[in-house]
Structure formats: C-alpha cells, structure tokens
PASEBA-1860 file (N, C-alpha, C; in nm, 3 decimals):
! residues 247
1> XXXXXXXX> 7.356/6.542/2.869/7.250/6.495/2.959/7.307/6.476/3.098 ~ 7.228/6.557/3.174/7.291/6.513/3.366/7.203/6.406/3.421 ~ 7.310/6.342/3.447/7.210/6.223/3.532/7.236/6.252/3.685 ~ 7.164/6.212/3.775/7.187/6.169/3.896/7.269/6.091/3.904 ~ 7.353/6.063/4.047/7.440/5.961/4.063/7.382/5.812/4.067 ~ 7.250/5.776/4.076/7.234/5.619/4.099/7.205/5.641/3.940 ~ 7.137/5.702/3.907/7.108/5.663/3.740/7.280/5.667/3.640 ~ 7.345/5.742/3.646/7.461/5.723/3.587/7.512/5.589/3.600
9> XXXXXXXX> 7.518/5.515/3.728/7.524/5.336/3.729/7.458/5.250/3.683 ~ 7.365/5.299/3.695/7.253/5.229/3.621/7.230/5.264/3.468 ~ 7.267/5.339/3.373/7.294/5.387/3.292/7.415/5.230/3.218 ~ 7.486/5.255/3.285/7.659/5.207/3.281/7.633/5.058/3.263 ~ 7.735/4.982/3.180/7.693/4.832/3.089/7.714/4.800/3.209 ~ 7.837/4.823/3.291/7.908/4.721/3.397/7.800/4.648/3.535 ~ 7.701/4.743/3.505/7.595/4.643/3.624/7.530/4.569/3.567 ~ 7.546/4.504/3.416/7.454/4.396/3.363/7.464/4.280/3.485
17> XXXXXXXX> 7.624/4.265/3.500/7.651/4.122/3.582/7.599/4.168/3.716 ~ 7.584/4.036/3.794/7.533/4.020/3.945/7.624/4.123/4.005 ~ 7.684/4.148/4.053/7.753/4.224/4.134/7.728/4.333/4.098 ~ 7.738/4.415/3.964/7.687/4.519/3.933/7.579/4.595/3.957 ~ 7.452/4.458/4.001/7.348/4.551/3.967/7.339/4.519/4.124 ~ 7.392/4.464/4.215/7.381/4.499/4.390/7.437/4.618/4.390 ~ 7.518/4.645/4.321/7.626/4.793/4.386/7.472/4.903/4.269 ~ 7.414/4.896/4.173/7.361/4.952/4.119/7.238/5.018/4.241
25> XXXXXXXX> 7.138/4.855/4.258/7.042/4.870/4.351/7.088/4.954/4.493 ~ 7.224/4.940/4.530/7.263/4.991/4.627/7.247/5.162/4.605 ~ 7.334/5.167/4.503/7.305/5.334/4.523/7.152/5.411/4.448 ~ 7.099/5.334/4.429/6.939/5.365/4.397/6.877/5.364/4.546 ~ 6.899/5.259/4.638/6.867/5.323/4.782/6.934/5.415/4.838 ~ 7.077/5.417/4.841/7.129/5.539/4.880/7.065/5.707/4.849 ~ 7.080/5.694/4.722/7.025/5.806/4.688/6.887/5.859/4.744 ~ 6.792/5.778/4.742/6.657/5.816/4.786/6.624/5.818/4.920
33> XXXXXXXX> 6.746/5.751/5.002/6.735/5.719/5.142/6.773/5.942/5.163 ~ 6.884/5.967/5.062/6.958/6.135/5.098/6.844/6.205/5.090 ~ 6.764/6.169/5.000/6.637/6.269/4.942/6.537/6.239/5.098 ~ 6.540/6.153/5.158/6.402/6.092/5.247/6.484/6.209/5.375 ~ 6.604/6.159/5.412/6.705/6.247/5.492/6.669/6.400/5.473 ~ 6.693/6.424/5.373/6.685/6.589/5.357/6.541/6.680/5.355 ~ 6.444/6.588/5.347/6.298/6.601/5.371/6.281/6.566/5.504 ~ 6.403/6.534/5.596/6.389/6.536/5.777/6.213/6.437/5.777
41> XXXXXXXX> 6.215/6.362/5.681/6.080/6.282/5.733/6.061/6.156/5.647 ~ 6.000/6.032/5.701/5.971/5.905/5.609/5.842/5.910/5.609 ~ 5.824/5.795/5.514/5.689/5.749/5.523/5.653/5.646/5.605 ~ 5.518/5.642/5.650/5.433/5.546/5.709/5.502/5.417/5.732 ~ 5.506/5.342/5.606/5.575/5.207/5.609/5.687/5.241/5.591 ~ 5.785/5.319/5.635/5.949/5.325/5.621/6.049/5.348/5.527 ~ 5.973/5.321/5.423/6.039/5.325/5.319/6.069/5.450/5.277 ~ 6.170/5.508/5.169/6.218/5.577/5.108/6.118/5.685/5.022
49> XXXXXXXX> 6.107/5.792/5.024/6.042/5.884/4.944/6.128/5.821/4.802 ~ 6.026/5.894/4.683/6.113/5.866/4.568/6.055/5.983/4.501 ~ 6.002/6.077/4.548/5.956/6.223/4.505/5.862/6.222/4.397 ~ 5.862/6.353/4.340/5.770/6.375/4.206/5.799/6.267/4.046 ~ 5.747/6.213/3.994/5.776/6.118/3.874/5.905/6.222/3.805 ~ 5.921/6.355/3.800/5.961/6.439/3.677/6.160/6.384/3.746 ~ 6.140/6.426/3.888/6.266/6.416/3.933/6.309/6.221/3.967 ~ 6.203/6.148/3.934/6.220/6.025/3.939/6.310/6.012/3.829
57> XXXXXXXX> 6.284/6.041/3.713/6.349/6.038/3.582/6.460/6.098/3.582 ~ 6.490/6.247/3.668/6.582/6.324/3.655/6.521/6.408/3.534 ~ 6.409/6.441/3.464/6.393/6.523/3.386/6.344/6.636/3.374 ~ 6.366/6.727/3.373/6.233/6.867/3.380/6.138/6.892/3.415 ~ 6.078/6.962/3.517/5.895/6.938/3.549/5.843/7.008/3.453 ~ 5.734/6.974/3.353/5.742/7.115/3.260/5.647/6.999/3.148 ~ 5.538/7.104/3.111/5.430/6.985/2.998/5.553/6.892/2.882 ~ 5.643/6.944/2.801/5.717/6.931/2.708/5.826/6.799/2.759
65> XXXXXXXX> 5.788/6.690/2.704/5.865/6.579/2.772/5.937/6.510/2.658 ~ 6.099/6.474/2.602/6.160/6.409/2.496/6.114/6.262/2.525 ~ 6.060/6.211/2.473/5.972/6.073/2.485/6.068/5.954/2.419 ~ 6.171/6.003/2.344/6.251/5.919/2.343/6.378/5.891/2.435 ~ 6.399/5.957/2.509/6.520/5.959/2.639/6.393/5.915/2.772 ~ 6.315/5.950/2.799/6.239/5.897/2.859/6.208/5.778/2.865 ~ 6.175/5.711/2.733/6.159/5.551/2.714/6.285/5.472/2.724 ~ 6.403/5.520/2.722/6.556/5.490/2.749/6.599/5.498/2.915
73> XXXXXXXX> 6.511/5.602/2.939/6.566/5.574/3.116/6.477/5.522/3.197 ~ 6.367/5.483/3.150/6.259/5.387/3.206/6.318/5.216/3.151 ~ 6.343/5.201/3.067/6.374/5.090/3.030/6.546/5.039/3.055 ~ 6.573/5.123/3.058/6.752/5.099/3.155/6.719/5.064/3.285 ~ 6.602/5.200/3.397/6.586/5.158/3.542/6.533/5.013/3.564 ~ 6.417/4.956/3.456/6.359/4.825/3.455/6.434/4.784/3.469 ~ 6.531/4.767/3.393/6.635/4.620/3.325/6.668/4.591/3.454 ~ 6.671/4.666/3.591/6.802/4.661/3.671/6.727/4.629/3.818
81> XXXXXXXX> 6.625/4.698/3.816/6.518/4.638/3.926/6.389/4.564/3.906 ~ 6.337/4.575/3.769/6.242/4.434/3.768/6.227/4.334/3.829 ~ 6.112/4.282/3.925/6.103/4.166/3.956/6.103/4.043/3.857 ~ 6.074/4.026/3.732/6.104/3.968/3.626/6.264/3.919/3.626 ~ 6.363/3.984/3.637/6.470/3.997/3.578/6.505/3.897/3.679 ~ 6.563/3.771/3.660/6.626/3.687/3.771/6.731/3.711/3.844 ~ 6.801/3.748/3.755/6.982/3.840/3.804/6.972/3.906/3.908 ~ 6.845/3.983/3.879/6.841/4.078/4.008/6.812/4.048/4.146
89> XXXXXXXX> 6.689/3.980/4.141/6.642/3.892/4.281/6.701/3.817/4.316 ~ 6.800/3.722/4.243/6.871/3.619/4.324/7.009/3.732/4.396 ~ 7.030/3.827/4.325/7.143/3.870/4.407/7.107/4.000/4.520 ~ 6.968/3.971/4.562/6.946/4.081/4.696/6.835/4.021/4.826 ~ 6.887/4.103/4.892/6.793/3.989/5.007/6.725/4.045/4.989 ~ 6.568/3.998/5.070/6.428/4.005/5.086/6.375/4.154/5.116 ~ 6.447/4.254/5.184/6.398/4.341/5.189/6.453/4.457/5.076 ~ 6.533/4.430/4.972/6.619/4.475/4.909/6.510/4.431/4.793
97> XXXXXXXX> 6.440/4.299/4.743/6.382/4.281/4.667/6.234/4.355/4.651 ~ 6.186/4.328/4.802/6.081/4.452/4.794/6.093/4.602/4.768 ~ 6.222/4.630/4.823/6.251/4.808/4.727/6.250/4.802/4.626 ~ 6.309/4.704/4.515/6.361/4.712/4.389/6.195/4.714/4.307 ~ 6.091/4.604/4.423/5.965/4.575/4.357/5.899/4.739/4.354 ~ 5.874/4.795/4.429/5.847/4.915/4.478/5.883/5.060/4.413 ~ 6.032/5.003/4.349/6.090/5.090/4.256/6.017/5.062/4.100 ~ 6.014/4.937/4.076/5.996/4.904/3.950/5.811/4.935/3.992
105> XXXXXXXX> 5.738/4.980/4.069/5.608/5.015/4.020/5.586/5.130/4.003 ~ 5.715/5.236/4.097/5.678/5.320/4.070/5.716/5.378/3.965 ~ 5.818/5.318/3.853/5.891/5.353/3.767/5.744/5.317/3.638 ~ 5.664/5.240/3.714/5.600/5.212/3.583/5.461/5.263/3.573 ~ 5.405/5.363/3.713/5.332/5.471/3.710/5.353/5.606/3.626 ~ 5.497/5.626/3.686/5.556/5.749/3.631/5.583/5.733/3.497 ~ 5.619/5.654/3.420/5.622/5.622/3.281/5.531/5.605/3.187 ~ 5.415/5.580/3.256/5.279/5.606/3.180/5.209/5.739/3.205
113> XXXXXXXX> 5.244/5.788/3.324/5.185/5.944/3.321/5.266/6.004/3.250 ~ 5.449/6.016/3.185/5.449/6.096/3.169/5.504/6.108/3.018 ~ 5.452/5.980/2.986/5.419/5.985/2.815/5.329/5.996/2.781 ~ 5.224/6.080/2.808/5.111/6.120/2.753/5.042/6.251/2.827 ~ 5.064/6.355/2.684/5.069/6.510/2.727/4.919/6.478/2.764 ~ 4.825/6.443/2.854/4.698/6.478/2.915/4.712/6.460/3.038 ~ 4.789/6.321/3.065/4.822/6.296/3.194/4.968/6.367/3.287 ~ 5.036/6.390/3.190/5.144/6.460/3.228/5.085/6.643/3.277
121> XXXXXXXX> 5.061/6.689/3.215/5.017/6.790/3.213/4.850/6.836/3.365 ~ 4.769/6.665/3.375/4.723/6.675/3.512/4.788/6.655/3.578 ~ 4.928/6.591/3.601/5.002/6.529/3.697/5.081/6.688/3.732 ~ 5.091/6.793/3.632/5.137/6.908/3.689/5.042/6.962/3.771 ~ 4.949/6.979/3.724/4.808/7.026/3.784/4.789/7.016/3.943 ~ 4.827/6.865/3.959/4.835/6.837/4.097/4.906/6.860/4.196 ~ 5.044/6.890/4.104/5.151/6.923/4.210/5.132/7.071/4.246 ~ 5.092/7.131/4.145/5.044/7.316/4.198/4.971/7.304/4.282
129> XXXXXXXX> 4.840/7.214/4.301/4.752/7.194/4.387/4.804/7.154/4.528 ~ 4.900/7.080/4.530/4.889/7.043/4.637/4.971/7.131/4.689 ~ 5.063/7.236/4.618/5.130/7.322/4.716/5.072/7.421/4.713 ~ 4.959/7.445/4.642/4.844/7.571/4.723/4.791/7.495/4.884 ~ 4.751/7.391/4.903/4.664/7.345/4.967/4.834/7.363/5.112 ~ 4.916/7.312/5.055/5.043/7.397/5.127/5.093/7.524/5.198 ~ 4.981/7.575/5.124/5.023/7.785/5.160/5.169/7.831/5.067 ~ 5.152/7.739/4.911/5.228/7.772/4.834/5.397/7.728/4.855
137> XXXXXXXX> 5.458/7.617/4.978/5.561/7.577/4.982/5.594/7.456/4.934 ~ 5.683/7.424/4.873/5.744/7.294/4.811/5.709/7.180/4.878 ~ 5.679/7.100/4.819/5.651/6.984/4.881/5.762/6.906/4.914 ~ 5.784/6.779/4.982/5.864/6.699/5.051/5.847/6.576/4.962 ~ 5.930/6.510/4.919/5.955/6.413/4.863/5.842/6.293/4.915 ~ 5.796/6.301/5.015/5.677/6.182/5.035/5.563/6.242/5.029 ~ 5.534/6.391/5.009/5.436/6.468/4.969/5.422/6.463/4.843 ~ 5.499/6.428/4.781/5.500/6.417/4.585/5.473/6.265/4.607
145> XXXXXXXX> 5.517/6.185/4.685/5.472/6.018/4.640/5.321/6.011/4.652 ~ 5.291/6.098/4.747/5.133/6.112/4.772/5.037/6.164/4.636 ~ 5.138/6.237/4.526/5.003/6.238/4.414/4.991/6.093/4.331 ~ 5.076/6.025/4.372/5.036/5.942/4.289/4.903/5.800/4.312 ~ 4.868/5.872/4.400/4.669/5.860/4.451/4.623/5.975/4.360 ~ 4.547/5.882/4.283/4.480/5.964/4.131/4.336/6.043/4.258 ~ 4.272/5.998/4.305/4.187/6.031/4.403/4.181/6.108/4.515 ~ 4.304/6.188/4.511/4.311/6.222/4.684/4.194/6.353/4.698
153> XXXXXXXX> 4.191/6.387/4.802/4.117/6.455/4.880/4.116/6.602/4.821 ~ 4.201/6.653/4.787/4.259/6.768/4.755/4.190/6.776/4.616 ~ 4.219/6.673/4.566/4.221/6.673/4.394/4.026/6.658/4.373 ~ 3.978/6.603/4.459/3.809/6.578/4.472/3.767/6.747/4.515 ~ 3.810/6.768/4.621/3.757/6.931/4.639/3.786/7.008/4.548 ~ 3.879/7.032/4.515/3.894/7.177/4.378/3.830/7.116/4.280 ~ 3.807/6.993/4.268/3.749/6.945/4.134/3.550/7.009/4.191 ~ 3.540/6.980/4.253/3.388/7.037/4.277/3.377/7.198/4.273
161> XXXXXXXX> 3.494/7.270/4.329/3.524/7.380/4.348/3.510/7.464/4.231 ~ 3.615/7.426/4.128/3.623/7.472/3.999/3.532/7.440/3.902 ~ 3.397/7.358/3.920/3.327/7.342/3.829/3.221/7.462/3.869 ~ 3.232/7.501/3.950/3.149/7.609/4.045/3.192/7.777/4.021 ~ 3.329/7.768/4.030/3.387/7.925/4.051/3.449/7.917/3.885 ~ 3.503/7.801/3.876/3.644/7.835/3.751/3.605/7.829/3.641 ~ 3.475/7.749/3.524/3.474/7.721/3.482/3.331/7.819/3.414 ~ 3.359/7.835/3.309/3.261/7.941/3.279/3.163/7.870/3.236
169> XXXXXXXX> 2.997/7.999/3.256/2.879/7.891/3.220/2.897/7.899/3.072 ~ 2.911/7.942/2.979/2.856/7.860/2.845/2.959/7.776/2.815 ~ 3.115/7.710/2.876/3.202/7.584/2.882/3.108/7.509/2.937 ~ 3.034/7.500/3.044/2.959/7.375/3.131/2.826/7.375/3.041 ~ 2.721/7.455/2.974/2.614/7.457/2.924/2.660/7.371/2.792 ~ 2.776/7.381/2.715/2.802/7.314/2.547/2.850/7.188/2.662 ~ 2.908/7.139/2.767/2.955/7.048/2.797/2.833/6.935/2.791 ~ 2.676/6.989/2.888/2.568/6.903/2.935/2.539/6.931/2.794
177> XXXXXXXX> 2.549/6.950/2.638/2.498/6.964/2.539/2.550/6.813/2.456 ~ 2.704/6.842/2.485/2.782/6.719/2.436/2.763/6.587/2.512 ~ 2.741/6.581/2.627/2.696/6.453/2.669/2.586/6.416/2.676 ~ 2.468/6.523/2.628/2.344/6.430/2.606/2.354/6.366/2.521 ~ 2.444/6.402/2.368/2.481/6.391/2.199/2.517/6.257/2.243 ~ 2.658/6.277/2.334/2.726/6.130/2.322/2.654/6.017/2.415 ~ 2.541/6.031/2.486/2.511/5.933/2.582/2.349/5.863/2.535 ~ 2.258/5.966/2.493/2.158/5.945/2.453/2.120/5.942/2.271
185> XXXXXXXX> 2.198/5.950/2.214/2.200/5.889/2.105/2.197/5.761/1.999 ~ 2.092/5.772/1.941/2.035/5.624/1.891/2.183/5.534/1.763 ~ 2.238/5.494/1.794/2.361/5.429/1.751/2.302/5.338/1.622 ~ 2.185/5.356/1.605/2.114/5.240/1.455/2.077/5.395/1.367 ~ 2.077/5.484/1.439/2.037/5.606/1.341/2.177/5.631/1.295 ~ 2.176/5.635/1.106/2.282/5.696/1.100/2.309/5.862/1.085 ~ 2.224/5.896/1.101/2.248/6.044/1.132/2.297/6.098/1.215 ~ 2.269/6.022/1.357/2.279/6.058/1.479/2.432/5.986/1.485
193> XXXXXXXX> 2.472/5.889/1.406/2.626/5.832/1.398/2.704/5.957/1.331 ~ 2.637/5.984/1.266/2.695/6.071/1.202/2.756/6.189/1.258 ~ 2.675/6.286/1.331/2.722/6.378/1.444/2.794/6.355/1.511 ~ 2.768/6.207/1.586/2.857/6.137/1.685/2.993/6.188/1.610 ~ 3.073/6.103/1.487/3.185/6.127/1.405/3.255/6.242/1.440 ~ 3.127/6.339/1.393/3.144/6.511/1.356/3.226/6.513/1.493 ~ 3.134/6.508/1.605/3.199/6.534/1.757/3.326/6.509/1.763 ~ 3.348/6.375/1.738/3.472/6.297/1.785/3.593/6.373/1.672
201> XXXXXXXX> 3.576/6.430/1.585/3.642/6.460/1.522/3.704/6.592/1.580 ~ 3.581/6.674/1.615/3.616/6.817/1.727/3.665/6.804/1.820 ~ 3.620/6.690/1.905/3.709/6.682/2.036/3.858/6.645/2.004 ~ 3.872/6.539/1.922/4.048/6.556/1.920/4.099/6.640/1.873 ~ 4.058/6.768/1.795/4.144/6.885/1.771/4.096/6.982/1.905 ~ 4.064/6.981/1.993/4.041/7.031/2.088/4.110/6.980/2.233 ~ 4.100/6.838/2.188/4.288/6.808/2.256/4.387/6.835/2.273 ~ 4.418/6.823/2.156/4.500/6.905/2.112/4.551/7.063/2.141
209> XXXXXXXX> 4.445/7.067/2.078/4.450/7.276/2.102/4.469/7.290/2.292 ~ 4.377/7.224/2.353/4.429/7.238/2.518/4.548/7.216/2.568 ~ 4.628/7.116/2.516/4.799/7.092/2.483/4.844/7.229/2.496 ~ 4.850/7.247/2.366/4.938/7.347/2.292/4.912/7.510/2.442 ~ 4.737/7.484/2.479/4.717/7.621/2.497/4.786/7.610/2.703 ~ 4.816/7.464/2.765/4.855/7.467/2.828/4.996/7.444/2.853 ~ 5.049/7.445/2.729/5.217/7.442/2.725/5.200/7.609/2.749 ~ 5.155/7.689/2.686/5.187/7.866/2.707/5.130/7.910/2.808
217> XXXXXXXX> 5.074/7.858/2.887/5.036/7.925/3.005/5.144/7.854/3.091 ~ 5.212/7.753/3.102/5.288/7.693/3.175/5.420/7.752/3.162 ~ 5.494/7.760/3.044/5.602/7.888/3.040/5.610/7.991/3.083 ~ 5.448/8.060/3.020/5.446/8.219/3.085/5.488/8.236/3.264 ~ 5.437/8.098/3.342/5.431/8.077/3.467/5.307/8.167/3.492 ~ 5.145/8.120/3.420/5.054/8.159/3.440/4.961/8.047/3.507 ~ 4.987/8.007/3.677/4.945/7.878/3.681/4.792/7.940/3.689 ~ 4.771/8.008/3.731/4.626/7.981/3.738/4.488/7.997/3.626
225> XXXXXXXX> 4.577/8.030/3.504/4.537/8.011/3.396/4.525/7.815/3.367 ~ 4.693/7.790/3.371/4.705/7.658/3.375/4.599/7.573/3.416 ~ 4.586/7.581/3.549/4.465/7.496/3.642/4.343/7.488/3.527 ~ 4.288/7.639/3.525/4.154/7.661/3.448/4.157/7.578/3.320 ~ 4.252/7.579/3.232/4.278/7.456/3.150/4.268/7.370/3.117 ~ 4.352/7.308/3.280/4.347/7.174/3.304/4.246/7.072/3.305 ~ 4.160/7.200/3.334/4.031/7.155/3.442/3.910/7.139/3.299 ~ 3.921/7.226/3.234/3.801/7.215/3.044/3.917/7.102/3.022
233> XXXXXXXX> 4.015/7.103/3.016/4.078/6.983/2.891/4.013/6.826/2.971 ~ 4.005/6.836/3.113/3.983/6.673/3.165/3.853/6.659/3.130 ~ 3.726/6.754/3.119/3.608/6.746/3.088/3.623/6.692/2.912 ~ 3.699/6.760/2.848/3.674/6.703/2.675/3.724/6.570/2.702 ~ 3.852/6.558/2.750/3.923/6.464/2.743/3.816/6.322/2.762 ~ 3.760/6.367/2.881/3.674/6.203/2.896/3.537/6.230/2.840 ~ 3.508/6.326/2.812/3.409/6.336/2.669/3.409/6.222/2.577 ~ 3.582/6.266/2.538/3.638/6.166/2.408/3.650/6.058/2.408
241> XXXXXXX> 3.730/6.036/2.549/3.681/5.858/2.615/3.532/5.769/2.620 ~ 3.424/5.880/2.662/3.331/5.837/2.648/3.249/5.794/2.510 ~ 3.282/5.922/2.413/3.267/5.902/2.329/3.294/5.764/2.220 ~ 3.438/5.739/2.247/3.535/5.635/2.166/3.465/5.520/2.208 ~ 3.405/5.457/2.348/3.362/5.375/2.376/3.232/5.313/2.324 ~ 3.155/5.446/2.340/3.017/5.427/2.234/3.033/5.387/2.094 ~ 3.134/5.439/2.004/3.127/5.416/1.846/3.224/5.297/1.890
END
C-alpha cells in the first residue's frame, strides 16, 4: 500500500502522544499547502485545497473501492484531527485547530460518499462533468473541493439537459409509470401494498444491476456511456428512497 507522506505519519503509532500529532497535523498542512502551490491558486477563504475525496484518501478514482482500508484510513485521519480528540486541540493554536476542524469535515464527507457504490459512482459523474464544463482539462485541487456542493450549477444544468437529450423516452415513460405506483397508491389496499413490495423488490436488483453496468463502462473508459447511467441509476435510486419511505 502507498501512502502519501502526511498519511504515512499519521498512519505511524508515534503521533498518538502530543508532540506527535503537532508534527503529524504539521505535515497534513504541509502537504496540502504543495498541492494548493502546484495548482498556482487558493481558495476564497485561504485555506488549503484538499482536492478530489479519491486522492484525499490516497486511493484510486475508479467505482471499485476496498471498504475495509478505507474505513482504516478514515478512522486513523480522525483519531489525529478530530475536534473531539482533546490531545489534539490542546496541542495547536487556533488557526491550526480550525484546519484540523476543516480536515476532519472533510474527511467525513468523503467517507460517506465513498462507501457507498451510488454515491461514489455520482461523485465520479461529477468530476467528468465538471471537466467537460472545463473543455475536458484536469481540474485544480480547489476545483475538486468545489464538488463537494451536492447542488452546483453545472450538476443542475446537465441534470435538465440529460433528461431531455440523454435519456430515452420509454426509460422516462416506465419512470412517470413508477411514480404514480409509488406516490398515489392507497397504502390500506393490500393489493396495491402488494405491487408496492413487487416494485421495491425490482428496484433493488436494478441497483444493483446499474452498479455492476457502471463499473464496465467505467473501465472500458466509456464515459459517456457512464454519465447516461449515472443519470437512469439516480432516477431508480430515489425511486427506491421514495419508495422505502412510503412502506
């Protein structure tokens, strides 16, 4: 396993004690201060880019995530910058505590997007997006902090866009079919519970199956298959949400 240089310290028992985890926190700013440097640009409020969640972790950008080394390097970075953790705050000054706070939220965005292949897999979605909306060039480390606005601007237009150009009519015609089922349905009828079931039972193997069918378009490096994907799986997906809420 390669770590980055602040995570290899942070990794390491020896920053349990106070001193450890200043020289720890230290090169956790260092590092991101090189990344903010080499992107020749900061952000707004000054602070440090901390890039895409995948390279937050140091792990692969790519749907297929080991969820157990993941929950190991999210829960090592906690231990060490948590505002919780007393060790830590008493041994950094005030503006040192707000990075560490800053670190530990974004450690705990990125850790929920990217244990769960629906959100991981939009969170790719977005980053293609936003380097189309680019003219197809890499983004900048405070250009990746920027997806983590579930809402942005970018992500609202193609979303209107693609329900228009991308999305084929009999996907959108069974879609307004399934949400009349799940919205206008008499919940004392058990028949109509009954279907409900049937549904909910289709949509999670259809979860599924969008998984699997956007892990192979993502290898092939077929993004724009990918997108199209992305884009039917978020429609079932909160189908299913909607659904789960009703029963």
């Amino acid at each position: 396993m390669i770590l980055r240089p602040y995570m290899r310290h942070i990794w390491s028992a020896t920053t349990a004690r106070q001193g450890g985890i200043r020289s720890a926190f230290a090169l956790i700013s260092a590092h991101v201060s090189c990344r903010q440097v080499a992107s020749k640009s900061t952000e707004s409020d000054g602070s440090a880019a901390k890039g895409n969640f995948f390279a937050f972790f140091d792990i692969p950008k790519q749907p297929m995530v080991d969820l157990v080394d993941l929950q190991k390097r999210y829960y090592a970075l906690q231990s060490r910058v948590h505002p919780d953790q007393a060790a830590v705050m008493s041994s950094l000054d005030q503006s040192q505590v707000n990075d560490a706070t800053d670190i530990s939220v974004y450690a705990n965005s990125a850790y929920e997007t990217l244990r769960n292949p629906f959100r991981r897999c939009k969170y790719l979605y977005r980053i293609l997006l936003a380097q189309e909306y680019k003219g197809g060039e890499p983004l900048t480390p405070e250009e990746e902090d920027d997806l983590l606005v579930e809402d942005d601007k970018r992500n609202m237009m193609h979303s209107g866009k693609a329900t228009s150009e991308e999305l084929n009519e009999e996907f959108m015609i069974e879609l307004m079919a399934m949400n009349e089922l799940i919205f206008s349905s008499d919940l004392d009828d058990s028949s109509a519970r009954a279907r409900l079931e049937v549904l909910q039972y289709d949509l999670k193997e259809r979860n599924a199956d969008y998984f699997d069918k956007a892990k192979e378009s993502w290898y092939a490096e077929d993004t724009v298959n990918f997108k199209r994907l992305v884009q039917e799986w978020t429609y079932i997906h909160n189908a299913l949400a909607h659904l789960k809420e009703r029963l």
